[in-house]
Structures are given as structure tokens and as C-alpha cells.
N, C-alpha and C positions, 0 to 999 in steps of 0.2 A: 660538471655534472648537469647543470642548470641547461646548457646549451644542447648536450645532448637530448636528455628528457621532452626540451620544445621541439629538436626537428624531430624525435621518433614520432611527436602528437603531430604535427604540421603534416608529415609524411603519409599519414594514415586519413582516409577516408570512411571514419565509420558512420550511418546512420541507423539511427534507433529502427525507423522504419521497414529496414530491408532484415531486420532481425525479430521485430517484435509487430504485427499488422496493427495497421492504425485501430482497427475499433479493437483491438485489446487492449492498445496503451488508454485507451477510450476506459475501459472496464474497471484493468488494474486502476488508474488516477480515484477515479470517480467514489472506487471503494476504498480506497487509500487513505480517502478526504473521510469519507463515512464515517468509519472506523476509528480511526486515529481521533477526530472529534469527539464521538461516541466512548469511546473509552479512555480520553484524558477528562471528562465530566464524572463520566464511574469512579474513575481514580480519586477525581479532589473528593469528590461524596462520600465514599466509603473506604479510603486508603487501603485497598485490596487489589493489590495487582492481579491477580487470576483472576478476580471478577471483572474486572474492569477488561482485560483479557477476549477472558468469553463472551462478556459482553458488547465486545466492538465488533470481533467478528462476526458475531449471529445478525448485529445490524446492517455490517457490510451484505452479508451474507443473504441477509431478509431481502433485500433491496434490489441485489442481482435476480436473483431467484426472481422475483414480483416482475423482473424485465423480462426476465426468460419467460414465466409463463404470459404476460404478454405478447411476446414475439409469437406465439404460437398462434395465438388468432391472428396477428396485425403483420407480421414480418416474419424474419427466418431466425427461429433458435439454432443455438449451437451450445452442445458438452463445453466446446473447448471457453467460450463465452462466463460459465458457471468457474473453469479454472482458474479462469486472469480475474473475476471477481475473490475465490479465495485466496489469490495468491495478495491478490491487495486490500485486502480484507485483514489477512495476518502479518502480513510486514506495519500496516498505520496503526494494526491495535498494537503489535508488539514494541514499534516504534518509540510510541509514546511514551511505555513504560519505563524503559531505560533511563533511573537515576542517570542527572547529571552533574555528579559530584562538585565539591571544591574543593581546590586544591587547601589545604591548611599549613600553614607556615607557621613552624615552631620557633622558638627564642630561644 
């Protein structure tokens, strides 16, 4: 099973890049980092995962946005730019939140 799974991986040629354009992975990373930061500080602070939640991604969120409307003077906005910011905006706020249990071992 082991040998097949390595050549089907070895086989295949995927890059992130030809799937996802560089300044989005640019975006998503960036708000990923935001977020996820941002809302594991909420979390220890107030042991609210919803706030901590909303909270990561409004900062992710704030962030992109404040790029976006600089781009408008200085560079080129784009819709699609505000996407890949929410989309990684909500995957590092939600990320973080996910209890990561222990296993407990009875006698």
C-alpha cells in the first residue's frame, strides 16, 4: 500500500502555483498569520471561542481591506484579493479554535 501511495505522489506533478496565483497565496498566508494570532490571544483572554472567532477574522479582515483601499491610490485592487484575504482570515481564526484533545487512558 505504502509503495503504491509513494509512486501515485512521485507520479503527479502538482504546483500550488498553477492552481492558486502567487499574490493570493500572498493574501490567504498573510491573513492566516493575522487571524489565527489574533484569535488564539482572544481565546486565552476570554475563553470564547465565537469571540475569538469574530474577532480574528475582522482583524484578518481589517488588514486586507486597509491593503485594498491602498491599492486604490498606489497599485491595482482587485474583488478577488478581499476573497483569498477571507478565506484566510476564516480558516487561522477557525483553526486555532479546534480543541486538541487527550487521549485519556482508563485502568
Amino acid at each position: 500500500m505504502k509503495i503504491l501511495l509513494i509512486s501515485f505522489l512521485i507520479s503527479f506533478n502538482i504546483q500550488a502555483q498553477s492552481f492558486i496565483p502567487f499574490d493570493k497565496q500572498l493574501h490567504i498566508g498573510s491573513t492566516y498569520i493575522i487571524a489565527s494570532s489574533v484569535s488564539a490571544y482572544t481565546l486565552k483572554r476570554t475563553q470564547n471561542k465565537r469571540k475569538a472567532i469574530l474577532i480574528g477574522i475582522g482583524a484578518g479582515m481589517t488588514i486586507g481591506l486597509a491593503k485594498e483601499i491602498y491599492d486604490i491610490q498606489n497599485g491595482n485592487p482587485e474583488m478577488n484579493d478581499l476573497l483569498a484575504d477571507l478565506l484566510g482570515s476564516t480558516l487561522g481564526a477557525i483553526v486555532v479554535t479546534i480543541p486538541l484533545g487527550r487521549k485519556r487512558i482508563s485502568k
